[in-house]
N, CA, C and O atoms as a Tripos MOL2 file, in Angstrom:
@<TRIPOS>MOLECULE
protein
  272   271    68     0     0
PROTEIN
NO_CHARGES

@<TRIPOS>ATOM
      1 N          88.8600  101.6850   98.1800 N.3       1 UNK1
      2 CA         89.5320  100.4250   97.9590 C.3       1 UNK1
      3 C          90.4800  100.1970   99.1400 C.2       1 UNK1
      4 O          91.2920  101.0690   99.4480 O.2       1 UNK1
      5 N          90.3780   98.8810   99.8980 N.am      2 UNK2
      6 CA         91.2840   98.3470  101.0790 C.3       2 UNK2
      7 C          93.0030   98.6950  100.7210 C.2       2 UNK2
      8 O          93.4080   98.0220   99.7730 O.2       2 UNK2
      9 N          93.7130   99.3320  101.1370 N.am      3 UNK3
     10 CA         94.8670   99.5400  101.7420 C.3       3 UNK3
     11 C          95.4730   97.4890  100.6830 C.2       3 UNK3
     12 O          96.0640   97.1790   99.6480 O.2       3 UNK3
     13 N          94.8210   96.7670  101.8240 N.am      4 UNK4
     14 CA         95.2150   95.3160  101.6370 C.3       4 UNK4
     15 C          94.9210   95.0520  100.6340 C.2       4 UNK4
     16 O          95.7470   94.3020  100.1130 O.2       4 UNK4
     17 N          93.8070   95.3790   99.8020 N.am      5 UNK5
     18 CA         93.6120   94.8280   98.4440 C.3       5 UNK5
     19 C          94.7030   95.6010   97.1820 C.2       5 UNK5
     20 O          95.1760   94.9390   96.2590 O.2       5 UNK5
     21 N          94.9120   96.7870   97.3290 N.am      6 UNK6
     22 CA         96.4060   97.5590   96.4880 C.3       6 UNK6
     23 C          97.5530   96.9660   96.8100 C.2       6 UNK6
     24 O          98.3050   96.8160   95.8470 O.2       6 UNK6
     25 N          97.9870   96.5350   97.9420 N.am      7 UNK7
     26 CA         99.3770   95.6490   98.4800 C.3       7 UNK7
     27 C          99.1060   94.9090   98.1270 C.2       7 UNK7
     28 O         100.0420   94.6470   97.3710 O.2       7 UNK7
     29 N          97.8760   93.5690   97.9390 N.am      8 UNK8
     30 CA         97.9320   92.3300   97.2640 C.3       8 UNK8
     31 C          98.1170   92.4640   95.9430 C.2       8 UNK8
     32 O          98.4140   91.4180   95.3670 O.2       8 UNK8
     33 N          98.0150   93.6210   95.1590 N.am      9 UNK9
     34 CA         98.0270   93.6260   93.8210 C.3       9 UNK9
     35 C          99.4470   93.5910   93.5530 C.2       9 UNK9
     36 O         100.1740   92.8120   92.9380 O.2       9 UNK9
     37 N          99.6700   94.9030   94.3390 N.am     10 UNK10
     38 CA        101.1070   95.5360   93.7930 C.3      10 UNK10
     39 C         102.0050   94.1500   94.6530 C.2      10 UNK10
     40 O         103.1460   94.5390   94.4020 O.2      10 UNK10
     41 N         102.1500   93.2250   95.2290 N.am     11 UNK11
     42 CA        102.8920   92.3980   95.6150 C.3      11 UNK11
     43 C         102.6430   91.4050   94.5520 C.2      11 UNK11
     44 O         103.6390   90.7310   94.2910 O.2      11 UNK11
     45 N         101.2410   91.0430   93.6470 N.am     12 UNK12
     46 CA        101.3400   90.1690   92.8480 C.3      12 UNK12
     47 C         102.0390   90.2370   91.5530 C.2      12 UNK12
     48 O         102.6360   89.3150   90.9980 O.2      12 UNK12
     49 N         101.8650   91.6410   91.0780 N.am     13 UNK13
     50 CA        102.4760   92.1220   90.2290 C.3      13 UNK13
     51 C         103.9900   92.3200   90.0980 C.2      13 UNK13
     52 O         104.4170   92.5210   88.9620 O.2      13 UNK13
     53 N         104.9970   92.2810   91.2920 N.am     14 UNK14
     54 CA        105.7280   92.3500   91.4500 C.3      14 UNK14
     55 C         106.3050   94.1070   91.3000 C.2      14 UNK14
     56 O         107.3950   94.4520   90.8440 O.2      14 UNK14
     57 N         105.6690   94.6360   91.6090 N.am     15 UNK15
     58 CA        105.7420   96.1350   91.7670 C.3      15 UNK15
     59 C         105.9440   97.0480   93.0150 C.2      15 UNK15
     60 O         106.1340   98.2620   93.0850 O.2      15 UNK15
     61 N         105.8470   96.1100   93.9590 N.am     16 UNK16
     62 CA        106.4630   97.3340   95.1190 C.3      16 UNK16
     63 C         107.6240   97.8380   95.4800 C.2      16 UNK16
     64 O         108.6720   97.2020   95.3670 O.2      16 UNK16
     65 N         107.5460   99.1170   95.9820 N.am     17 UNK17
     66 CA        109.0550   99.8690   95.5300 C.3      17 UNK17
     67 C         109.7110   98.8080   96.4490 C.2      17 UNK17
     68 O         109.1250   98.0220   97.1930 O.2      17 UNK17
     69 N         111.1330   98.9510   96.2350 N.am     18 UNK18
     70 CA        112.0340   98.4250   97.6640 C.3      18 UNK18
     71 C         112.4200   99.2580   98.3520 C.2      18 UNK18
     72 O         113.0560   98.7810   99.2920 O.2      18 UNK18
     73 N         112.3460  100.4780   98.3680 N.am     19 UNK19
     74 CA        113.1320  101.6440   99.1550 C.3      19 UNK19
     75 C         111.6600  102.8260   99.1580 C.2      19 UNK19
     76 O         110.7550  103.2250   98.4250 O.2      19 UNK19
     77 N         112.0960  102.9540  100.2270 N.am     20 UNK20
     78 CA        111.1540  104.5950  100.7160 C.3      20 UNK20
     79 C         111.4330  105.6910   99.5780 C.2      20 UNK20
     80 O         112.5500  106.1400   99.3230 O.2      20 UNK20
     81 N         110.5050  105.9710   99.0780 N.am     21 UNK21
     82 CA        110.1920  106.7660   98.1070 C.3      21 UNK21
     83 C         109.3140  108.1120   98.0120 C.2      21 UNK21
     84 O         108.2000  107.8530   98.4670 O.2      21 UNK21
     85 N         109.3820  109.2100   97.6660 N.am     22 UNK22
     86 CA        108.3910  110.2710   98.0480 C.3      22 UNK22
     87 C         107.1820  109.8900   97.6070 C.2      22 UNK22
     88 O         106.2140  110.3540   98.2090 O.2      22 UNK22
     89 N         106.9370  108.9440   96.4380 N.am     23 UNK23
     90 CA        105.1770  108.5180   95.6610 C.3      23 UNK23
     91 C         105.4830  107.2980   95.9690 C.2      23 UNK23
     92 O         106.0910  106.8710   94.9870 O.2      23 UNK23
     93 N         105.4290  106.6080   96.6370 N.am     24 UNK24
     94 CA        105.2220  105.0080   97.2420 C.3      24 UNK24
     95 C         103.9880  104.6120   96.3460 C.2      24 UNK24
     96 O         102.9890  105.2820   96.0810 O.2      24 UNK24
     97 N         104.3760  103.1790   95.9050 N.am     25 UNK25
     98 CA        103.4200  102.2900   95.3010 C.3      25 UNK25
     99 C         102.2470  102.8210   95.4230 C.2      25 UNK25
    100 O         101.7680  103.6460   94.6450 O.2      25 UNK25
    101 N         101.5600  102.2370   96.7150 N.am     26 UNK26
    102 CA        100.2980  102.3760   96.3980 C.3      26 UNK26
    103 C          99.6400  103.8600   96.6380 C.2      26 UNK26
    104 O          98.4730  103.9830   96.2670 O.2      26 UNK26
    105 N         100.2000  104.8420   97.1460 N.am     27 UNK27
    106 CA         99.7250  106.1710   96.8550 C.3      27 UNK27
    107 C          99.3610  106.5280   95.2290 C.2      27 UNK27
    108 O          98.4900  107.2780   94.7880 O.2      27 UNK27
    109 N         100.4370  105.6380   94.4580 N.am     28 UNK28
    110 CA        100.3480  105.9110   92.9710 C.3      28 UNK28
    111 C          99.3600  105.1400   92.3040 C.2      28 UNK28
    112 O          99.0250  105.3920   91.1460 O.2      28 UNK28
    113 N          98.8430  104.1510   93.0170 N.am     29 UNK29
    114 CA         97.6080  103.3330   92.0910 C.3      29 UNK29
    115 C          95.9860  103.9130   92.9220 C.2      29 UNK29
    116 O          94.8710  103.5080   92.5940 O.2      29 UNK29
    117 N          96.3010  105.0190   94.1260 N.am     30 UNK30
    118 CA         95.1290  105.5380   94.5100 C.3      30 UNK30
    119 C          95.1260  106.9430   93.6290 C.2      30 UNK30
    120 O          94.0600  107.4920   93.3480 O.2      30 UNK30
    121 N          96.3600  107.4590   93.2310 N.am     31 UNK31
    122 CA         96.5550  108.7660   92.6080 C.3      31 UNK31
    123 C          95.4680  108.2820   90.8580 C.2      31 UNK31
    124 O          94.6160  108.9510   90.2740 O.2      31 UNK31
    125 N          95.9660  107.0580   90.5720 N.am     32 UNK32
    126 CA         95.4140  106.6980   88.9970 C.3      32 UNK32
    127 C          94.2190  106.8740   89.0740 C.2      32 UNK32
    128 O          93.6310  107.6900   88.3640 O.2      32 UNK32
    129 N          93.6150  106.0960   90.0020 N.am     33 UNK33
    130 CA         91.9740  105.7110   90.6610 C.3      33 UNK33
    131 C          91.8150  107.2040   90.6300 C.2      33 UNK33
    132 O          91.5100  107.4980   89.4740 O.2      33 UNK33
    133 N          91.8800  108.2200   91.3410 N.am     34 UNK34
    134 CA         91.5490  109.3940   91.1660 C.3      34 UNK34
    135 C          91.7840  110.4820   90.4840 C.2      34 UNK34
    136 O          91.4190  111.5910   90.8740 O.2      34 UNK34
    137 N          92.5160  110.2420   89.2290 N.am     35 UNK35
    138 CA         92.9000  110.6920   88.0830 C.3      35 UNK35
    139 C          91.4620  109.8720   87.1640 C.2      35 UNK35
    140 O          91.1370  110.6150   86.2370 O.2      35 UNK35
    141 N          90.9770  109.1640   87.1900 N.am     36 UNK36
    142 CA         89.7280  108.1130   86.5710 C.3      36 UNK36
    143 C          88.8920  108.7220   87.1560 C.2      36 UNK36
    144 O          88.2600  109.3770   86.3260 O.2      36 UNK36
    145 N          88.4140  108.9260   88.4420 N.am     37 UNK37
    146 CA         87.3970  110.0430   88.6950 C.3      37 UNK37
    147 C          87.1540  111.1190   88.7480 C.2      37 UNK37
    148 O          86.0580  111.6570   88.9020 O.2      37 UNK37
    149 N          88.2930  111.6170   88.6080 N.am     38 UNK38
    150 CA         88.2370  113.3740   88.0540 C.3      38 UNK38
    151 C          88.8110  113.7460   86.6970 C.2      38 UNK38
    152 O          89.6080  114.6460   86.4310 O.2      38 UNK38
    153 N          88.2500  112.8840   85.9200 N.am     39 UNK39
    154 CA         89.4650  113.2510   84.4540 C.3      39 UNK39
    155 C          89.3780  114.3490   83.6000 C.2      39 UNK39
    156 O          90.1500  114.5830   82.6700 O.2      39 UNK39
    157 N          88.2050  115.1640   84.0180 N.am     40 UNK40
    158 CA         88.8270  116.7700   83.7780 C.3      40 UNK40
    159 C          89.2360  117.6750   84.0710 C.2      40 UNK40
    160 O          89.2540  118.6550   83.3260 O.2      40 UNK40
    161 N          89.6020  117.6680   84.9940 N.am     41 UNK41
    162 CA         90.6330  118.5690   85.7880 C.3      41 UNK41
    163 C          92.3640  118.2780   85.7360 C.2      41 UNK41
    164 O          92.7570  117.1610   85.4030 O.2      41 UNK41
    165 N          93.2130  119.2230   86.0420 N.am     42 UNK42
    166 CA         94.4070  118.9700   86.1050 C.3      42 UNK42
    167 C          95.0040  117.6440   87.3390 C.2      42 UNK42
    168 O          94.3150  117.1370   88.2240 O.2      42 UNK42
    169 N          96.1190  117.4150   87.0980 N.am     43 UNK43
    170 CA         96.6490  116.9590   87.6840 C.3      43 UNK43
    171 C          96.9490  116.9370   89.2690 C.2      43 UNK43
    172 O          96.8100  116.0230   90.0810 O.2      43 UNK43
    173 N          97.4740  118.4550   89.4480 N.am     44 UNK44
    174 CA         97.3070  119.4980   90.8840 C.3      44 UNK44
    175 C          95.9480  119.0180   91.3210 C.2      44 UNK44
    176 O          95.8250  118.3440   92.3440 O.2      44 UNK44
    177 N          95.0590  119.3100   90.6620 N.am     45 UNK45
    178 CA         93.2560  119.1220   91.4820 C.3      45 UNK45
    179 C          93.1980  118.0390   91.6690 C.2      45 UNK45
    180 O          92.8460  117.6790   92.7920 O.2      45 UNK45
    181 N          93.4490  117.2550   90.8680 N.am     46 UNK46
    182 CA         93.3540  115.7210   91.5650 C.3      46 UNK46
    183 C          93.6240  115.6810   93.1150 C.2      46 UNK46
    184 O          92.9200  115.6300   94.1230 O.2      46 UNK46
    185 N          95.3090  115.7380   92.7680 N.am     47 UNK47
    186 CA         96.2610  115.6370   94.1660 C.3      47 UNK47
    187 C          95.4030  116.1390   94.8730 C.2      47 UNK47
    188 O          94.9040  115.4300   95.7470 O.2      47 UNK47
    189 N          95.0180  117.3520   94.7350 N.am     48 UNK48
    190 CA         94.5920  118.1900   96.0600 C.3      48 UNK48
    191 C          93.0410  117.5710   96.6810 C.2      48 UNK48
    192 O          92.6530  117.9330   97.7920 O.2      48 UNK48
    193 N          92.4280  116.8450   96.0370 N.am     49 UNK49
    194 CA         91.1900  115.9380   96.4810 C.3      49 UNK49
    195 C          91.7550  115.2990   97.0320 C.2      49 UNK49
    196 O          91.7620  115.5510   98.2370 O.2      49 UNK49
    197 N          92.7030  113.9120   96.4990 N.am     50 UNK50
    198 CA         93.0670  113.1190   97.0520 C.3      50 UNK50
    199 C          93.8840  113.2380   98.5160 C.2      50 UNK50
    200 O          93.4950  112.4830   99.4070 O.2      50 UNK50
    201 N          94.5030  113.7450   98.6780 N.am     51 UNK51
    202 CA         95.1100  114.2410   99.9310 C.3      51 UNK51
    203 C          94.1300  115.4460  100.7980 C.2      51 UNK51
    204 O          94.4010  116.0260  101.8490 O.2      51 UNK51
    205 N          93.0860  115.5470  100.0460 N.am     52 UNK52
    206 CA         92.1800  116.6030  101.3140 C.3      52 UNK52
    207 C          92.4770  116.3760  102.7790 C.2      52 UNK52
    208 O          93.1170  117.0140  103.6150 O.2      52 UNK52
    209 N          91.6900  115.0840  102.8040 N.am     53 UNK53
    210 CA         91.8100  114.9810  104.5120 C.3      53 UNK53
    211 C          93.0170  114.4530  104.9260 C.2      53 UNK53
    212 O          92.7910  113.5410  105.7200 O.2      53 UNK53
    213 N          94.2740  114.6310  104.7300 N.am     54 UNK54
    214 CA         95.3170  114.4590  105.4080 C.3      54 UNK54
    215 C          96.3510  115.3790  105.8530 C.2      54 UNK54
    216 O          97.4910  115.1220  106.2400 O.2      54 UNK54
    217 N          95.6210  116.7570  105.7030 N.am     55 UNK55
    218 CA         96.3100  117.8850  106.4930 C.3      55 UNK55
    219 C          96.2870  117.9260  108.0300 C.2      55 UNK55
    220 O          95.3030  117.7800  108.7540 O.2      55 UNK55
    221 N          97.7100  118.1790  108.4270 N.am     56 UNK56
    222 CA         97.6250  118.1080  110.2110 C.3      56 UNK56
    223 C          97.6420  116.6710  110.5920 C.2      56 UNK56
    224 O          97.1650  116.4260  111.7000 O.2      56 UNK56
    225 N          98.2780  115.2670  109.6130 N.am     57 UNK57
    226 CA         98.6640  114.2680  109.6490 C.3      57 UNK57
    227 C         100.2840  114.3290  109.8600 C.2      57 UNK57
    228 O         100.9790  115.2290  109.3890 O.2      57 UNK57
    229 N         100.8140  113.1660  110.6890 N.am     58 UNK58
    230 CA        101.9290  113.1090  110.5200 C.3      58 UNK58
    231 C         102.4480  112.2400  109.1790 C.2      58 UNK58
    232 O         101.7630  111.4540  108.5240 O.2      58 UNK58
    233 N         103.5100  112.5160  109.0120 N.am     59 UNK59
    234 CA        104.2800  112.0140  107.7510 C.3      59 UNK59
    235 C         104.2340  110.5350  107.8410 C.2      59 UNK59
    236 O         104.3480  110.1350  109.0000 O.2      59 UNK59
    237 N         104.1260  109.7980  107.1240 N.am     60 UNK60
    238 CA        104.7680  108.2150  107.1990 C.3      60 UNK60
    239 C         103.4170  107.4170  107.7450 C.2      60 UNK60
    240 O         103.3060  106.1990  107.8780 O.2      60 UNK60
    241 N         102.4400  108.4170  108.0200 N.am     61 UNK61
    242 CA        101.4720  107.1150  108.8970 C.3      61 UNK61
    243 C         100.9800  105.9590  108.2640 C.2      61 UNK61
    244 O         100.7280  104.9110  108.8590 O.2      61 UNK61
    245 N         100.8370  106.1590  106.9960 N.am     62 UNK62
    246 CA        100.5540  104.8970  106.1840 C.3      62 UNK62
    247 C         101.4960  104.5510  105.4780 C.2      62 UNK62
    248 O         101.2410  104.2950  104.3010 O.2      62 UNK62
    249 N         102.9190  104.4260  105.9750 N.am     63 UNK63
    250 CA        103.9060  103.7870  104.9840 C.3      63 UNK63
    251 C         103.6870  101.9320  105.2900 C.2      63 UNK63
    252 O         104.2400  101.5780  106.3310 O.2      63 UNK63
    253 N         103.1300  101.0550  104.6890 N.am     64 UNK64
    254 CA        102.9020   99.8130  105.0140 C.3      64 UNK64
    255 C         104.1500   98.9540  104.7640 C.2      64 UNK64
    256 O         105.2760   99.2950  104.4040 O.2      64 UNK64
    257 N         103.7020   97.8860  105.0200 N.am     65 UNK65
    258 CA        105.1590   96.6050  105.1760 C.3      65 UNK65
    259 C         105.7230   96.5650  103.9370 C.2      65 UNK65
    260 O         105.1830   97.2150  103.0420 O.2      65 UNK65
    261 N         106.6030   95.9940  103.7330 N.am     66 UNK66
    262 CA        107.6790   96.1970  102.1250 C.3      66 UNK66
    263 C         108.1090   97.2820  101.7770 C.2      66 UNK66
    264 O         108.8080   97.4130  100.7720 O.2      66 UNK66
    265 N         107.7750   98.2230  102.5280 N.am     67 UNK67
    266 CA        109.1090   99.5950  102.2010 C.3      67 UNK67
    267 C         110.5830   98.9940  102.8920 C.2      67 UNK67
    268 O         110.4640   98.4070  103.9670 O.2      67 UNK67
    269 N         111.4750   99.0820  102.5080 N.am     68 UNK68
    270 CA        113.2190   99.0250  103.6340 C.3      68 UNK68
    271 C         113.1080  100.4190  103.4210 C.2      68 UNK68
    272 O         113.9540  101.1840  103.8870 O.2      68 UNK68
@<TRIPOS>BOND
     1     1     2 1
     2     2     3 1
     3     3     4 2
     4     3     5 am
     5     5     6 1
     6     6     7 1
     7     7     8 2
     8     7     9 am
     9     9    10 1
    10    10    11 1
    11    11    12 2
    12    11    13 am
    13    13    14 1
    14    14    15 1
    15    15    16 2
    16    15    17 am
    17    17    18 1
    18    18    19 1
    19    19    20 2
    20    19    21 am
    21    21    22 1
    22    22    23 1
    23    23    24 2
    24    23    25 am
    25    25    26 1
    26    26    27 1
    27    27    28 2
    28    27    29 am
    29    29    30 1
    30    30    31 1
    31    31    32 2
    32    31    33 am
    33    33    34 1
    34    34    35 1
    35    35    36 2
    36    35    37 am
    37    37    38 1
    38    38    39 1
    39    39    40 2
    40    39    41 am
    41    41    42 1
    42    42    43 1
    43    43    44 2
    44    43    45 am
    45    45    46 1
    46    46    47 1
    47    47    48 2
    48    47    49 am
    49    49    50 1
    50    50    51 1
    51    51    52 2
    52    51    53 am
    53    53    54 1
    54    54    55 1
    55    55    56 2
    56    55    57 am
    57    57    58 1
    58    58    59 1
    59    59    60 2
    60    59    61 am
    61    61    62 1
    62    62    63 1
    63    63    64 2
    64    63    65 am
    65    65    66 1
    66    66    67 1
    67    67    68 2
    68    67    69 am
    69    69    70 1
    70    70    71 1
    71    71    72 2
    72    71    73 am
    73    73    74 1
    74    74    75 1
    75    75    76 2
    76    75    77 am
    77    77    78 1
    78    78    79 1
    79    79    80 2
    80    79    81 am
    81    81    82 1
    82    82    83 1
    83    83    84 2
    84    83    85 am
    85    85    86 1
    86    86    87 1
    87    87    88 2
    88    87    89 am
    89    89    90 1
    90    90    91 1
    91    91    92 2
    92    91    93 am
    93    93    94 1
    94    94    95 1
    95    95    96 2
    96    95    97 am
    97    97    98 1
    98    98    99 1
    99    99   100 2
   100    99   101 am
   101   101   102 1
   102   102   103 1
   103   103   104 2
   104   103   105 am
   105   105   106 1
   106   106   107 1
   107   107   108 2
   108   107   109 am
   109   109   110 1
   110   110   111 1
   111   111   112 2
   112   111   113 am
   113   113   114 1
   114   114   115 1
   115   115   116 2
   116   115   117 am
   117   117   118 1
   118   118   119 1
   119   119   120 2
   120   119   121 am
   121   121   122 1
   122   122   123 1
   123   123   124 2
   124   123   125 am
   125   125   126 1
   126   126   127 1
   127   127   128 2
   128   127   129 am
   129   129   130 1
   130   130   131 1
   131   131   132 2
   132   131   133 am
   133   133   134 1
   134   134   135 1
   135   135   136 2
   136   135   137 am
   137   137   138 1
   138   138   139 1
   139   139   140 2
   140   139   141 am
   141   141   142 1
   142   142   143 1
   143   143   144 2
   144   143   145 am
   145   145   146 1
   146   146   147 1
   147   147   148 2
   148   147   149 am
   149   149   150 1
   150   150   151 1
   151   151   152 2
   152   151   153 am
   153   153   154 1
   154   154   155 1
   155   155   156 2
   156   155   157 am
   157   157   158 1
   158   158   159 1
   159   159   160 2
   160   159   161 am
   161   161   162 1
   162   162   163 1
   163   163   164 2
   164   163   165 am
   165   165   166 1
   166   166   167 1
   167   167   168 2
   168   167   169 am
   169   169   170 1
   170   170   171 1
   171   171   172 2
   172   171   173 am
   173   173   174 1
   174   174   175 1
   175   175   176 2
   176   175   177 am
   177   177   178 1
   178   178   179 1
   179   179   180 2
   180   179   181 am
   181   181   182 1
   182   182   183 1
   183   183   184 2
   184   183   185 am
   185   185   186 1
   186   186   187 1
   187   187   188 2
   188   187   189 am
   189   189   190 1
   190   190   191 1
   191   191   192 2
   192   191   193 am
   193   193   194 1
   194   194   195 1
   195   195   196 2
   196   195   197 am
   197   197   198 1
   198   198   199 1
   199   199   200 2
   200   199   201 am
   201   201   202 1
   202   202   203 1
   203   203   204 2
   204   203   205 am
   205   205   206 1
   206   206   207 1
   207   207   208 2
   208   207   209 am
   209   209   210 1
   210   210   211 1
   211   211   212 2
   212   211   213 am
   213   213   214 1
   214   214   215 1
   215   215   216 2
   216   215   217 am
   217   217   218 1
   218   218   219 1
   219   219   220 2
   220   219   221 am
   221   221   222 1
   222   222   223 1
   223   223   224 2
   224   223   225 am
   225   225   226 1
   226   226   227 1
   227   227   228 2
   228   227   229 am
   229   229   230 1
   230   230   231 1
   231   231   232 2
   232   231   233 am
   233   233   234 1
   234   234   235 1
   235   235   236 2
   236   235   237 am
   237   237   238 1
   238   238   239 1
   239   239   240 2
   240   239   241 am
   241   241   242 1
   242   242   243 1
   243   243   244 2
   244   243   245 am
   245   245   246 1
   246   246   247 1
   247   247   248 2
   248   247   249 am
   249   249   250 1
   250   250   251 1
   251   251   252 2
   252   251   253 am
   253   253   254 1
   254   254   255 1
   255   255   256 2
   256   255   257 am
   257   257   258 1
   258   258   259 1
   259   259   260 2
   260   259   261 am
   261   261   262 1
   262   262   263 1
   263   263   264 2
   264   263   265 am
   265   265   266 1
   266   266   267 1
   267   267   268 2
   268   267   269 am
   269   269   270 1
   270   270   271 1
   271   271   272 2
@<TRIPOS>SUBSTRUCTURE
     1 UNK1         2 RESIDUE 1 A UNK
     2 UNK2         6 RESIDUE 1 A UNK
     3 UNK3        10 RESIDUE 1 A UNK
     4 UNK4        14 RESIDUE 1 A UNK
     5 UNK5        18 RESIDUE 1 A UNK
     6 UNK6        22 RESIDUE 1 A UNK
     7 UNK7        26 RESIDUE 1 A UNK
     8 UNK8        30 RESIDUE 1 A UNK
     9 UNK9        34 RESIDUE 1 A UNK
    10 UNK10       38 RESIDUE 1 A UNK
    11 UNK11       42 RESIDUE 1 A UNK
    12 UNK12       46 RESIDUE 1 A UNK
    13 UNK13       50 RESIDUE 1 A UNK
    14 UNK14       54 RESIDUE 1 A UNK
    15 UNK15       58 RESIDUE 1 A UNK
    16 UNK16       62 RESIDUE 1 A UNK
    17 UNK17       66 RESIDUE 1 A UNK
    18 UNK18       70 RESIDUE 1 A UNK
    19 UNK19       74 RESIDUE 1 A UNK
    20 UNK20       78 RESIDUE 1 A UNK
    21 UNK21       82 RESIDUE 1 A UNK
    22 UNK22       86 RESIDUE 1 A UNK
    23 UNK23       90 RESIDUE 1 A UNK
    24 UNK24       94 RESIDUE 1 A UNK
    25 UNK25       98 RESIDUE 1 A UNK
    26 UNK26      102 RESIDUE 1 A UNK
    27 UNK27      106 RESIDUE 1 A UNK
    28 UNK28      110 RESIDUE 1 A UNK
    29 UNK29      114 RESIDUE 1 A UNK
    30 UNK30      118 RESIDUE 1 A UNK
    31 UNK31      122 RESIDUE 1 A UNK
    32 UNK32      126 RESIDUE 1 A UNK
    33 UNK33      130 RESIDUE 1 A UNK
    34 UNK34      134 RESIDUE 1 A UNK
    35 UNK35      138 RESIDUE 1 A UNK
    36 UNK36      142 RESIDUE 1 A UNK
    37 UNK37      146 RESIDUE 1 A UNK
    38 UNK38      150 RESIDUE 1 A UNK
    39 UNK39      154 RESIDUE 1 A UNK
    40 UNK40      158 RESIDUE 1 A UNK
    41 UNK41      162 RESIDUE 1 A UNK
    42 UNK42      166 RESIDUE 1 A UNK
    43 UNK43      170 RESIDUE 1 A UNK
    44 UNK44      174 RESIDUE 1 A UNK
    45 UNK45      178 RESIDUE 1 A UNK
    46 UNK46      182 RESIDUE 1 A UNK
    47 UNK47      186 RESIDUE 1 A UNK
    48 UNK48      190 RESIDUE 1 A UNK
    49 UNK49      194 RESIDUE 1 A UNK
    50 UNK50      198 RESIDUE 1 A UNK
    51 UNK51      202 RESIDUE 1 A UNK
    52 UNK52      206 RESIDUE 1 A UNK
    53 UNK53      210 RESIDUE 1 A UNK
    54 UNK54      214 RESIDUE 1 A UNK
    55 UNK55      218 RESIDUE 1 A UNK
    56 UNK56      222 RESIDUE 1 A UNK
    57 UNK57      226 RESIDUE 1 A UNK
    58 UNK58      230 RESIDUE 1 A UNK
    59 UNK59      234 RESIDUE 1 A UNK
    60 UNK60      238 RESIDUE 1 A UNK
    61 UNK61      242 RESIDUE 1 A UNK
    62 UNK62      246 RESIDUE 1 A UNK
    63 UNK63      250 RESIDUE 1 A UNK
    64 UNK64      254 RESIDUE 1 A UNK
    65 UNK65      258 RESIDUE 1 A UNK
    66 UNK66      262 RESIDUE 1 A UNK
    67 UNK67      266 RESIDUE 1 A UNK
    68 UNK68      270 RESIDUE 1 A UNK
């Protein structure tokens, strides 16, 4: 799912954080999405799919517009 299509949501909804946060918006509606495709496993396993390929990333690279 587009980056842009979760910010159009979470901006329609009126849900994006206002402040930099350790679980930023839309990390948390890709975390749900993949809590829905792995729903038997723990929580931890999720995470750890979902963030696979972003080891040896720098921090912040996808913090998008509407964080202050």
């Amino acid at each position: 799912m587009p980056f842009e299509l979760v910010d159009a949501v979470l901006a329609e909804t009126r849900t994006v954080q206002q402040r930099l946060r350790d679980l930023p918006s839309r990390v948390g509606v890709y975390f749900l999405l993949a809590m829905c495709l792995f729903p038997d496993v723990g929580y931890c396993l999720v995470w750890d799919k979902l963030t696979a390929g972003l080891s040896g990333m720098p921090p912040g690279l996808f913090v998008g517009e509407g964080v202050a």
